[in-house]
N, C-alpha and C positions, 0 to 999 in steps of 0.2 A: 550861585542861586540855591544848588541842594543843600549848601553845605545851610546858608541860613534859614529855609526850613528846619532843616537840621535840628539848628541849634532852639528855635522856635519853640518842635515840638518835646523836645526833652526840657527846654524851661512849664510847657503847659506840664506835663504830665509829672514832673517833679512838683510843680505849684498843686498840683489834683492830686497828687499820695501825698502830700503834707494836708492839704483839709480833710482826706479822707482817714490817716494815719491814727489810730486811736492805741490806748493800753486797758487794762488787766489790772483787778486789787483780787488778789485773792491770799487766803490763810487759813485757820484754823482757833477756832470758838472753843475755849475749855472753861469747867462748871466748878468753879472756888468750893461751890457747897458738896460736891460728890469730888472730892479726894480730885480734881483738876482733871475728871474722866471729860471727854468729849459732848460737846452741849447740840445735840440737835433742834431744829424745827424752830431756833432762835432767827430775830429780823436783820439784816443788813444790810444799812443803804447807803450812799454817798448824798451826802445830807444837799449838798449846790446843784445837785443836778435830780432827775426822776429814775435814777440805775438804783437799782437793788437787788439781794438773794436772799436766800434762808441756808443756815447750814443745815447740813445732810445728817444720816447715823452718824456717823464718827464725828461733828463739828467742824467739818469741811466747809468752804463757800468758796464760789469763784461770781467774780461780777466783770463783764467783759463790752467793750465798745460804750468805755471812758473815755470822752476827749480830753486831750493831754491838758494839764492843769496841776494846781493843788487844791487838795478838797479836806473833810474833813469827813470822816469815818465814824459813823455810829449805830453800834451793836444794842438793842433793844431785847425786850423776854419777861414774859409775865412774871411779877415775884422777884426779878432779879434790879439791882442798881444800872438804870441806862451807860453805857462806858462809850465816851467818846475821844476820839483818835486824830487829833488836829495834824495839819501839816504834811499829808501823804500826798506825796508827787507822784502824780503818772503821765508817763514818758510815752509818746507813740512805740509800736510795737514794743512793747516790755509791761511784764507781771512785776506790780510793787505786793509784796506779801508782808502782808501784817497778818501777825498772830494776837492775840488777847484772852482773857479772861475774866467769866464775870463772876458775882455772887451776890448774896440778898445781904440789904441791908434794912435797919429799922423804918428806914421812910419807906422803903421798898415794901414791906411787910404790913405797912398799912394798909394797902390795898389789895394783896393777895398775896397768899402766902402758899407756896404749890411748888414743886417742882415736878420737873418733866419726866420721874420716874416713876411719879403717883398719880399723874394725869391719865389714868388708863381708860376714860372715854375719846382720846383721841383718836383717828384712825393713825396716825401717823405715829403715837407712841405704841400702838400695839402691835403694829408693822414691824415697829422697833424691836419691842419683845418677842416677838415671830422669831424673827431673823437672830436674834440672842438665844434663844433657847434649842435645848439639846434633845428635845422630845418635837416629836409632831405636834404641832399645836396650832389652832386655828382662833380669831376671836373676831367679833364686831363691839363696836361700841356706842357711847350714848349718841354722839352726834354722827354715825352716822344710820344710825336709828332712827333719828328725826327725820335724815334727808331721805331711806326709804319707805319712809310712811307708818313705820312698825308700831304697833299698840303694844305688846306683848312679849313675853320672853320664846314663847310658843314659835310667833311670826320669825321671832331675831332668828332663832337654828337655821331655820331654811331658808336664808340668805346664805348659809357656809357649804362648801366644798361636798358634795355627798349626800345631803340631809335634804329627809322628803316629807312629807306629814299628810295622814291620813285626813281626809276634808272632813270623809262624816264621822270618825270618833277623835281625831285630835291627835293621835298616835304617831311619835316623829320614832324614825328611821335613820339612822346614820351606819351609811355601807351597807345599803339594804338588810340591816339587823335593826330588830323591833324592842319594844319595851324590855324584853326582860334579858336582854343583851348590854341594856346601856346601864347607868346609875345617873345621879344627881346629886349634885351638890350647892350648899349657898355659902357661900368664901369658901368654899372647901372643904365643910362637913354637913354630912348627910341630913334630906329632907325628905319628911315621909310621904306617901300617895296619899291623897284625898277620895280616892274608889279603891273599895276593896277588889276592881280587876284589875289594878293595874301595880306593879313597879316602883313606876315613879311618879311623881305628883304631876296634874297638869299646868304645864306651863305659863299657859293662858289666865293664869290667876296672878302673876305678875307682870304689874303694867308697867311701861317703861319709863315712865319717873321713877322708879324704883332700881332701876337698872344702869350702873357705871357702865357693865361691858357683861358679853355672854361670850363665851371659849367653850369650845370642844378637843379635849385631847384625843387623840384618834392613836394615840399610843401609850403603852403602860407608863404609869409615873408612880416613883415612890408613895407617894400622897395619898394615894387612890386604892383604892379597895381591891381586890383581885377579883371581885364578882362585877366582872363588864367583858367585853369580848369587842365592839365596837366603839366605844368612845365613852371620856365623862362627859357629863355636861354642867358647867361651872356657874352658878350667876354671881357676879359680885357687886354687892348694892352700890348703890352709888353714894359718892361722900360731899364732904366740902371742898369747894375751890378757890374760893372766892369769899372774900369780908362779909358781903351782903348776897345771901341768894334767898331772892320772895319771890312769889309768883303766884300767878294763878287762872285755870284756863278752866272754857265751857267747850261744850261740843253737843253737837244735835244732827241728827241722821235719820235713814229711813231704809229699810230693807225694801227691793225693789218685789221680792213675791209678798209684802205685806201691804205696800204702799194697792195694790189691788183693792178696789172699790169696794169687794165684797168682802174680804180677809178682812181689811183694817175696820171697817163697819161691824165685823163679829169676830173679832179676835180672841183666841177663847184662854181663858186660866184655869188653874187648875179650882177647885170645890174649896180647897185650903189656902186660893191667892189669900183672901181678906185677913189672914193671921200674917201676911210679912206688912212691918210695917217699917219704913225708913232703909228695907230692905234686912230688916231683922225679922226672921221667924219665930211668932211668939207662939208657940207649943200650945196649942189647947187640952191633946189628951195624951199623956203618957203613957207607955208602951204597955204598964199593971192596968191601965183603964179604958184603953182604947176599944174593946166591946163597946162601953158609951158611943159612940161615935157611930155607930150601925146605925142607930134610929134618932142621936142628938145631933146629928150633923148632916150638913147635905149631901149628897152623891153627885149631885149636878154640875158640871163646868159652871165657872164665871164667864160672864162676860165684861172686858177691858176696852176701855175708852181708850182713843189716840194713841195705839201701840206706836209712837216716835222714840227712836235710839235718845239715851242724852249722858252726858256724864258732865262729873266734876272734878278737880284735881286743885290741889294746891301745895307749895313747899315753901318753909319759912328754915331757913338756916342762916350759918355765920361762925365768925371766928370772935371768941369770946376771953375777955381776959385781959389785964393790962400785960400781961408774956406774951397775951394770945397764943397761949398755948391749950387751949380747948374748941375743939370745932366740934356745931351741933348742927342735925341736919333733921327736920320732921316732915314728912310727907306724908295726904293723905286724898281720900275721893273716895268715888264713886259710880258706877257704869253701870246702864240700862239696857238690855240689848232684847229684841223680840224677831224671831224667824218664823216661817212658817217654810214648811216639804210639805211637796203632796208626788204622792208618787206608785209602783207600783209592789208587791211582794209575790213571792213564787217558794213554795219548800217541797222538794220533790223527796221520795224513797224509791231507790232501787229502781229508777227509770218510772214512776207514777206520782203525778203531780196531786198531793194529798192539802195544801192548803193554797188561796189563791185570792189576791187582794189586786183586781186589776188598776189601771193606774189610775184614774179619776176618783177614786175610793178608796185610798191611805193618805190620812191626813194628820202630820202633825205640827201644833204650836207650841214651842219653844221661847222660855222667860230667863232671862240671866240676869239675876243684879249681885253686883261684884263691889264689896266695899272693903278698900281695905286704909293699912295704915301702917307706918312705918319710920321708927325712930332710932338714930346713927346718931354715937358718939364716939367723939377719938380726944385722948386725952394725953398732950406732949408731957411725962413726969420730968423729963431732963432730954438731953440730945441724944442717948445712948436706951431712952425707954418709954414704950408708946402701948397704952392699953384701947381697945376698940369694945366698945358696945352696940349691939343689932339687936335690936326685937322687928321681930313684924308680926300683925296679926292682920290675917284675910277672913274675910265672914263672907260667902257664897250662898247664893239664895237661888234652884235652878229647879226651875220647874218644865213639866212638860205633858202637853197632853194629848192625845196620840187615839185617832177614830178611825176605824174601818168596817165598812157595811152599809152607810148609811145610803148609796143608791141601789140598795139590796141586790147587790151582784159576787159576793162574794163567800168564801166559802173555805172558813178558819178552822172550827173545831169536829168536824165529822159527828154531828150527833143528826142528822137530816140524811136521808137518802139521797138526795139530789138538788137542783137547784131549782125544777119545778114546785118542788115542795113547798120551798122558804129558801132564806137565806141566812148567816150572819151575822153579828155586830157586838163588835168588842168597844171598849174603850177604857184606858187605862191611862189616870192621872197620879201622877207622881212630883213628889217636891223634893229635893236632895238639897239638905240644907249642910252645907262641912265650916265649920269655925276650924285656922290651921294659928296656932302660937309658934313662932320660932324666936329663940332668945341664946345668943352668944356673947361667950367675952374672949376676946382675942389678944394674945400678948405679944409683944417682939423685944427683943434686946439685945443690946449688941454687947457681950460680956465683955471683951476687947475686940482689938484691929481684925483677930484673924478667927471669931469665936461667936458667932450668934446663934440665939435662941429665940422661935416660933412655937407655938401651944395655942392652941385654943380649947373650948369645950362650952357644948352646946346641948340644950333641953328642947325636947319637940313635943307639942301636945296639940293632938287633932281628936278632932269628931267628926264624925262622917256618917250624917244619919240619912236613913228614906222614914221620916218620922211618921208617915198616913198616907199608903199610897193606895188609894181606892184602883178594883177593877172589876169592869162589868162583860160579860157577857153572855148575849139573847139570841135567841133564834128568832127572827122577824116569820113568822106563817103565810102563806097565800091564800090561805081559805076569809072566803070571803072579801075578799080586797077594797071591793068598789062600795060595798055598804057603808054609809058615813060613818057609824061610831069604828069602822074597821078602815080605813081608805088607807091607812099607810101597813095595815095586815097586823093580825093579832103576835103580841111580844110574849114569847116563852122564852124565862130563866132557864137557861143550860142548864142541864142535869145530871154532870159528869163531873163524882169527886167532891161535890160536897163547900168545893171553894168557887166556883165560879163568880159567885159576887161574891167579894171580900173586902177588909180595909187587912192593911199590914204593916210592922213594921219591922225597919232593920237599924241595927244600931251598932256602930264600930268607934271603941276608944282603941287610939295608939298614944303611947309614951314612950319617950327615946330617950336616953343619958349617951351621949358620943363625947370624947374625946381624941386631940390628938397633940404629941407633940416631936419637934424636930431639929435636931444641936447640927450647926454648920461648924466644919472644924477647915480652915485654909491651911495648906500647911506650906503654900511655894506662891510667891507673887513675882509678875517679872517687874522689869527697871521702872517701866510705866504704872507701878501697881497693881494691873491687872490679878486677877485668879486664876495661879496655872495650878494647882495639885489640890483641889478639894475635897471631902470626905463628908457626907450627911447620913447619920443617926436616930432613929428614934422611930415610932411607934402611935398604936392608935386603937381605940376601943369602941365597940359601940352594942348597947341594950337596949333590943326595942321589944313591948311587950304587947298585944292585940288580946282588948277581950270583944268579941263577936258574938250577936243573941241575931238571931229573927222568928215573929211570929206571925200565923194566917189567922185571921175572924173571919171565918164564911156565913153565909146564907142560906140554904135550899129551901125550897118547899117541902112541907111538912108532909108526911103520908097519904097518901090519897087526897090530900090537896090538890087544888087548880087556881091559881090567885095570878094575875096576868097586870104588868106595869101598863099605865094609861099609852106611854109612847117612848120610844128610845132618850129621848131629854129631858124624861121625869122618869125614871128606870128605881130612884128612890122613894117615889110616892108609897108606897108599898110595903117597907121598909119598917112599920111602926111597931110599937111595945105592943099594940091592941093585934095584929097578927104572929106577934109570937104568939101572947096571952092564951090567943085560940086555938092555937095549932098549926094556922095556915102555913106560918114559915117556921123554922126549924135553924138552929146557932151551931153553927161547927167551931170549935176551936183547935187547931192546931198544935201539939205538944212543943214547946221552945225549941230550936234550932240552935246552939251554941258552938262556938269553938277557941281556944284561949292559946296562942300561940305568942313564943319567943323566942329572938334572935340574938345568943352569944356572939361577938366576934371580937376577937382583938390577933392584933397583928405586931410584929416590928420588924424594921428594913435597915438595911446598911450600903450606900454604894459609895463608888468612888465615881472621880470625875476628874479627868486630867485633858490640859491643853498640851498640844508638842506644835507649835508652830501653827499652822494652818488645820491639823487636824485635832478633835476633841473626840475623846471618849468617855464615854458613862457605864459604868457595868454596876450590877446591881445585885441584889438579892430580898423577896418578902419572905417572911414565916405568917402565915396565916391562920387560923385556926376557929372553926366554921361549928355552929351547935344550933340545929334548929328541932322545936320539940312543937306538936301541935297536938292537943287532946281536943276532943271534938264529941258531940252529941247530935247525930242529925237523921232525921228519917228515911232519908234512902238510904243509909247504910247497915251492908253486914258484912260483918269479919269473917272473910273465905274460910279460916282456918277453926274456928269455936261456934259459926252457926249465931254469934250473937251480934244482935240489932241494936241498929244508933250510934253502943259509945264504942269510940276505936283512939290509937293515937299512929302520931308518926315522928317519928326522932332519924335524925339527918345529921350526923358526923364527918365532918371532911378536916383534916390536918395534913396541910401542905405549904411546902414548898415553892415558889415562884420565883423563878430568875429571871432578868431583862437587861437590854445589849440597848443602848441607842450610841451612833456613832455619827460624825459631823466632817465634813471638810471641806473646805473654804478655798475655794479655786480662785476667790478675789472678795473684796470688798461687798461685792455686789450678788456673787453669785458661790450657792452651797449645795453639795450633795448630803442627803440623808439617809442614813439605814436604821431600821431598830426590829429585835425582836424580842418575843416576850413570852411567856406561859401564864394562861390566866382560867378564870371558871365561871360559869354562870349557874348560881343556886336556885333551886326552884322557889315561888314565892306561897307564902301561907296559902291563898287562895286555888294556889296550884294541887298544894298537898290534902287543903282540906274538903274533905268530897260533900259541901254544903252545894245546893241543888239550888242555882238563880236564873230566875225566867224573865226575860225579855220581853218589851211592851208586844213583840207581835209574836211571842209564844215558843220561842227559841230557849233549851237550856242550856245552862253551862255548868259544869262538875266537876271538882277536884279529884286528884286522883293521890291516894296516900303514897304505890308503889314509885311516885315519879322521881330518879336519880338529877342528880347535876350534870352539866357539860365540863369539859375539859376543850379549853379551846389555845392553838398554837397559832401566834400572831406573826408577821413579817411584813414590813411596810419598808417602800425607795422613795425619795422625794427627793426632787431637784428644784431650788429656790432662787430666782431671778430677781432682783429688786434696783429698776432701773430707775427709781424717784425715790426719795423719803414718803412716798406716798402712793407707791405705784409697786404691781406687783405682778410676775410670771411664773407660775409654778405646774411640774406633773408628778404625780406619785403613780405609784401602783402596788398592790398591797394583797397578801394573799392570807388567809385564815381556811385552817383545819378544824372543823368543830366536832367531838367527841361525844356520841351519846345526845345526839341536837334533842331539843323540845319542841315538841310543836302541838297545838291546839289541830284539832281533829276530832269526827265523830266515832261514839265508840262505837264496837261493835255489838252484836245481837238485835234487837227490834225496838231498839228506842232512839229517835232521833235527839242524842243528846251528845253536845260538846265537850270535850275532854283534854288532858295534858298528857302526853305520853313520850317516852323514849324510842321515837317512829323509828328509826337508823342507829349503825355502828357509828357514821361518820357523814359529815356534809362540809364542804370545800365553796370556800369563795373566792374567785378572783378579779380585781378590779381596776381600775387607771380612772385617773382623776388630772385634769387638764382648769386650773383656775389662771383668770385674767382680772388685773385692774387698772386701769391705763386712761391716759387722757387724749383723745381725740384730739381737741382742743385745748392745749397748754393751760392749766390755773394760772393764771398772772395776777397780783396786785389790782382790784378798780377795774379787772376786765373781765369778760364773759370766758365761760369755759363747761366741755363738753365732757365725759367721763363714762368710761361704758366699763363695766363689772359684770363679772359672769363663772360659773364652773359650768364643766361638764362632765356626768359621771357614766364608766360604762360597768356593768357588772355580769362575772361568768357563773356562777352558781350554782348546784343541783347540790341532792342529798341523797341517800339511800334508802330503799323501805325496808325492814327489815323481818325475818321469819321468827318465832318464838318455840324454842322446842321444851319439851321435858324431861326429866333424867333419864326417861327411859327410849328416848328419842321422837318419840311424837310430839305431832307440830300443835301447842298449846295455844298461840296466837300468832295472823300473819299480820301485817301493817302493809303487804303489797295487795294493790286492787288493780282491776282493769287490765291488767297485762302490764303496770310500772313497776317494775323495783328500782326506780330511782325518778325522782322529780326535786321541782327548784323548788328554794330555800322560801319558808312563809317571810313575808312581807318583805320580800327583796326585789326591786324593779328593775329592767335591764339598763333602761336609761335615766336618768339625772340631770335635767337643766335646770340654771338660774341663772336669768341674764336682768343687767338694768342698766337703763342708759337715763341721764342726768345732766340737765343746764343749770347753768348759773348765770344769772347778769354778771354778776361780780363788783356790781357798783355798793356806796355804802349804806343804802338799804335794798338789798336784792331781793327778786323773784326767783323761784326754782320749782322747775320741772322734775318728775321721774317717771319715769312706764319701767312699771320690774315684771317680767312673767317666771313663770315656772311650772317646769312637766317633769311630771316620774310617769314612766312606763307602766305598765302591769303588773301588778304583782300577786302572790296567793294570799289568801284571808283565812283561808283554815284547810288544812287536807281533807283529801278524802276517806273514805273508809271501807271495807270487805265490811260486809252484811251479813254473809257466808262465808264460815273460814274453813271449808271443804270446795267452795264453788265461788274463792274471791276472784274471778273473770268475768263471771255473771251477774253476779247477785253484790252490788256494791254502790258508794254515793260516789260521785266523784268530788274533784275540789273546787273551792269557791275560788273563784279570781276577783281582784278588785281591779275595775278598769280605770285603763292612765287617762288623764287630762289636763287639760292645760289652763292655768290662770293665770290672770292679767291684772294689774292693778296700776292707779294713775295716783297721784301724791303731787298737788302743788303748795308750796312755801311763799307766803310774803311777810317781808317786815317792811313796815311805815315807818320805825325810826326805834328808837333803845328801848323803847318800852312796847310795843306792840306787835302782834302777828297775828297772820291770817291765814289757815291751813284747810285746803279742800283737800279729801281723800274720797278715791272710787274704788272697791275692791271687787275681784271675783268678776272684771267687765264683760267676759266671756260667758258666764253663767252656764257652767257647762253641764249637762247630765250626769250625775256622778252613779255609778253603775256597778252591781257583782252582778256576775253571771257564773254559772256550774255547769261542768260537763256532765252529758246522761246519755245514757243508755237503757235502752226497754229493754226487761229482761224477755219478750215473750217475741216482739220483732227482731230484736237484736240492733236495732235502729241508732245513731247514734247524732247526737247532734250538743249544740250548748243554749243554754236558756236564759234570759236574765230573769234573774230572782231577787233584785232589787234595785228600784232608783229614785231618785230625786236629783234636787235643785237646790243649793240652797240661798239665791239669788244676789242681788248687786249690792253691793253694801255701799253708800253715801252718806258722808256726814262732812260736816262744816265745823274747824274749830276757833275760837280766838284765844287768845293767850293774852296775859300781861306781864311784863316784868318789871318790877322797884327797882 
């Protein structure tokens, strides 16, 4: 009887591992059109059955729990000829390995013509190039751009590793270093600022149609300029990929502090909205005539109907040609965007709080229209030689109009005793209109097998005007108050200086000639073809020239005059040819403010790059050679040394040297250690050097400083790189920088609250760990839902030194230590770094998609502080501004109804968090110490609704 159990159950459980008994097809995918290199991200299925995979980096696949059969194998890929593989047996327990190979052929090529080494809006080829390349390097791309909601190149950074960005002026941060740490580029050569305070342009001026992929290199590269210290930042436009690419998408929104009953019912523009027309400003008075403008023009805000967000977008590209060897790509739009802050202001001296705008009473609106336009060409001349043409042209229209006083409780300009007295009330409208041209032609060629050649060269022409920025302000009176023709108190023009009502303008042309170019020489390939002993060559120039004017046209009352505005919203009633004529007002004009600066640079590099098995090294060398010369004419200045006023110059010479170490090794397929070091500098920018005097809507200056030197900063970054998907990614760096002679913005010293550039320290030190995830909760499958959480986290250790100033005879000339610091953290560096986002997908074939992405940076400084007294800097000094951390939240959902249509909701800022600087003080008379906030706002919920089309 046991035995025929027995035999029972080993017939059931032989019968049950034969239906259960399955096999394994797996091989290896290589790409005909790349030298038979490894074809990743291609489709693999077993056509009889619903099994399938995609190869990996290296063209690997494995497809597993096949029931045994024969089937037929078919290898799919955008561009490429489908290859199908009849007659593959799989055998229970057992791997059948098929290997294959595909390439494009002319049917193939009618419908797209791409391969996987130029598709760099994918996440997965860029992952690819991550993981391939020998420098740190980071990137996002278009599509996955789309799935985070991103409008801009601005938004794309601070999706990466590190990178944080200032809410209220736009200023990204990468490794807690600010503007003039980083550089920019577009494919690769340099793009000028559009504000004469900044570095580098803002990014926010390219939208992401415009945009293949954004990268930050966060480690030297030959390519790259030696003036960065924390990373480049790369845009590269986006191209063709496809036969047919048209489209075209709306969007309409609403800012959630506008959408306000009373905001959007008085939404105010500036006096000069009615000249943008299409979102073009049409100049009415040139900068020789703008006196006209005193009495021919209004002073008065507008008032805007239906402040609603909207934009346009469209792109008409393709592959053109019976070779099809020319792809054209044109892109263009348009975007409307309206804010409004209301918030508080505070500016203390030396522990007393001298101007004070409580929060109910700083208001300002905010106008953006952003049009730009953008046309890519690439032109195949044969297999071995490919030229690229880029223009883009951005036209910005950005106004902004900025009120505080009007519930007469504040107290700006010190010309009042008290606040019984009176109070009060500034306003100051301003239009920043900047036209940016960028035009490149890019070359490549492969001279032979082991010999190619890269050049480009690029023209850049911007303007950057504040073409009639009117500003007012009054003293509101208390006398008499409640008498009708007095109920809101009689208006007295300020009396201090001559400018207090004025129009002004400022006007900055830049022109740039850049070039660069670079000879690849292979000199060792192994059995597989790869590139084991390569060698890269060459060099790069770049001229850029600034000419800088600004002028004031004031107002005062005339001599013994008394002439009084009807009410703070008709302040130009007043204003007429009939009270100059008489006397009653009185024309200041201000002497031109100029300054004309250029930047020589040219460089050339040489390194080498050898594979030895699993390990790669790169060693390198720049010669750089740095000339910057700035002549200037401006009324705050005198030359220390001659007593004379105005004109000064500063010429800035640096000839150096720059070595760099990046080293790789490859502990597997999957997973790489990195090291790289480097020496690099950070030059001070024009407006650094030139000591022209620009004042801020709420009365804050800022002043260049001629004596200000360069940094010399010493780089060191480790990075360990995990890559457990062709799409998935586990990495930690940590990274240390020496900076030499840091810069840093700061008030200067003696009795004038005015911001400055100075060489505050010998030395400032950063160090940091950087921990990035991208992974799938929820496996992506083929037609299934899938979950996907991405994120970094950055910590950073940072301080710097204050430093004493002696003179040859050992007296102390200037100290930069206050309060009892000789040492504080580094300006705009936060200790913490998050971005996290987590992302659904149906996965069916027209799917819906979810994203919540947030993101916090910690605290960081906004300007140091300053000794007031440089016998008693303990006492008598400002301390430094902090900009407080926060956290935002944004929601992004995606639908498509079928090939041609989509539906995109976007929520930003869901959090809408107080954005806030505070300053530490000290009374000099209590000794009292505490911190203040001295500035906030809001700048609230962003909503808009898009649809899209696609041909």
């Amino acid at each position: 009887m046991i035995r025929i159990f027995t035999a029972i159950a080993l017939l059931v459980i032989g019968f049950t591992n034969a239906q259960e008994a399955t096999g394994s097809v797996a091989g290896k995918l290589l790409d005909k059109e790349n030298n038979n290199e490894p074809l990743p991200f291609a489709n693999v299925i077993v056509k009889e059955t619903s099994k399938g995979s995609s190869t990996d980096f290296d063209g690997l696949y494995e497809i597993n729990s096949v029931p045994p059969g024969t089937y037929t194998l078919e290898f799919s890929f955008t561009g490429y000829q489908t290859v199908e593989i009849p007659n593959v047996v799989v055998e229970p327990n057992k791997v059948a390995v098929v290997n294959a190979t595909m390439g494009a052929t002319a049917a193939a090529l009618e419908e797209v013509f791409i391969k996987v080494v130029t598709n760099r809006e994918r996440e997965e080829a860029l992952l690819l190039e991550q993981k391939n390349a020998v420098i740190v390097k980071e990137s996002i791309g278009a599509e996955q751009l789309q799935t985070l909601g991103v409008s801009n190149a601005s938004a794309a950074t601070t999706k990466i590793s590190g990178v944080s960005k200032t809410e209220g002026s736009g200023d990204i941060y990468v490794r807690g270093l600010g503007d003039r740490y980083l550089s920019t580029t577009l494919n690769g050569l340099p793009i000028p600022s559009d504000n004469i305070d900044k570095k580098n342009i803002n990014l926010e001026l390219f939208p992401a149609r415009f945009i293949g992929n954004v990268s930050i290199s966060k480690t030297f590269s030959p390519n790259n300029s030696a003036d960065l210290a924390s990373g480049n930042i790369d845009i590269v436009s986006k191209i063709v990929t496809k036969n047919k690419d048209i489209g075209s998408s709306v969007s309409s929104g609403i800012n959630s502090n506008v959408g306000d009953s009373e905001i959007f019912s008085n939404f105010k523009g500036t006096a000069t909205n009615n000249d943008i027309t299409l979102g073009i400003y049409n100049r009415a008075y040139q900068s020789d005539n703008l006196v006209n403008a005193l009495t021919e023009q209004s002073w008065n805000p507008t008032q805007l109907s239906s402040p609603i967000n909207y934009g346009f977008g469209f792109n008409v590209g393709g592959i053109i040609g019976e070779e099809r060897n020319w792809k054209l790509y044109f892109s263009g739009g348009q975007s409307v965007d309206h804010e409004y802050r209301e918030g508080l202001f505070r500016e203390y001296d030396q522990g007393n709080l001298r101007d004070f705008v409580p929060p109910d009473d700083l208001r300002r609106w905010l106008r953006t229209v952003n049009t730009t336009g953008m046309l890519h060409s690439q032109y195949k001349l044969n297999d071995n030689n490919n030229l690229t043409f880029n223009t883009f042209v951005i036209n910005k229209a950005f106004e902004e109009t900025l009120e505080a006083g009007r519930e007469r409780t504040t107290e700006i300009f010190e010309e009042l005793d008290n606040i019984e007295e009176g109070s009060q009330f500034i306003r100051d409208q301003n239009i920043k209109n900047t036209l940016l041209s960028v035009t490149q032609l890019i070359g490549k060629h492969d001279i032979s097998k082991n010999n190619s050649l890269d050049w480009a060269a690029g023209f850049n022409y911007l303007v950057a005007n504040e073409p009639n920025r009117i500003r007012n302000e009054v003293n509101i009176l208390n006398d008499n108050p409640n008498t009708p023709e007095n109920e809101d108190g009689i208006i007295e023009l300020g009396f201090t200086g001559g400018f207090q009502q004025r129009k002004s303008v400022q006007e900055i042309t830049d022109l740039e000639l850049n070039a660069r170019i670079s000879d690849e020489l292979v000199f060792k390939r192994d059995e597989d073809d790869n590139k084991i002993f390569v060698a890269n060559v060459g060099g790069d120039v770049r001229n850029k020239t600034r000419d800088f004017t600004s002028r004031f046209f004031g107002i005062e009352e005339g001599s013994g005059s008394d002439i009084n505005p009807p009410s703070i919203d008709d302040i130009g009633a007043i204003f007429t040819q009939e009270n100059f004529d008489n006397g009653l007002l009185q024309l200041n004009v201000q002497p031109v403010d100029t300054y004309d600066a250029t930047l020589l640079s040219y460089a050339g590099f040489a390194d080498f790059t050898g594979v030895f098995e699993q390990f790669t090294a790169q060693v390198g060398v720049r010669y750089q050679k740095d000339e910057i010369d700035v002549d200037f004419n401006v009324g705050n200045y005198v030359n220390p040394a001659t007593g004379q006023a105005r004109v000064g110059t500063s010429n800035k010479n640096y000839d150096n040297i720059y070595p760099y170490v990046n080293l790789k090794y490859e502990l597997s397929d999957k997973l790489a250690l990195r090291l790289s070091g480097s020496v690099s500098q950070t030059l001070p920018e024009f407006k650094e050097i030139a000591p022209f005097q620009y004042v801020s809507q709420v009365g804050q200056v800022f002043q260049g400083n001629p004596d200000v030197e360069r940094s010399k900063n010493f780089n060191l970054d480790f990075k360990v790189e995990f890559f457990p998907q062709n799409d998935e990614l586990l990495s930690f760096s940590a990274f240390y920088k020496r900076i030499e002679d840091p810069i840093n913005r700061g008030l200067q010293r003696g009795g004038e609250d005015i911001f400055s550039y100075f060489n505050t320290g010998d030395r400032a030190r950063i160090f940091g760990v950087e921990l990035e995830g991208r992974v799938y909760i929820i496996k992506k499958q083929e037609a299934s839902q899938s979950l996907r959480l991405s994120g970094n986290v950055s910590y950073l250790n940072h301080e710097q030194d204050l430093k004493d100033v002696f003179r040859a005879d050992g007296t102390l000339e200037q100290t930069f230590k206050y309060g009892g610091k000789s040492e504080i953290g580094v300006e705009g560096a936060s200790d913490w770094i998050t971005n996290l986002s987590l992302t659904y997908n149906s996965g069916n074939d027209t799917p819906y998609e979810f994203t919540l992405t947030g993101n916090y940076a910690s605290d960081k400084i906004f300007a140091l502080g300053a000794p007031r007294n440089q016998q008693q800097p303990d006492v008598f000094f400002n301390g430094e501004i902090i900009e407080q951390g926060f956290v935002t939240l944004d929601f992004i959902a995606n639908k498509e109804f079928n090939d041609h249509w989509s539906l995109g909701l976007t929520a930003k800022n869901l959090l809408n968090p107080t954005i806030k600087r505070r300053q530490f003080i000290q009374e000099v008379v209590s000794g009292d110490q505490f911190e203040s906030t001295i500035l906030s706002y809001s700048t609230g919920i962003e909503t808009s609704l898009s649809l899209k089309y696609t041909f």
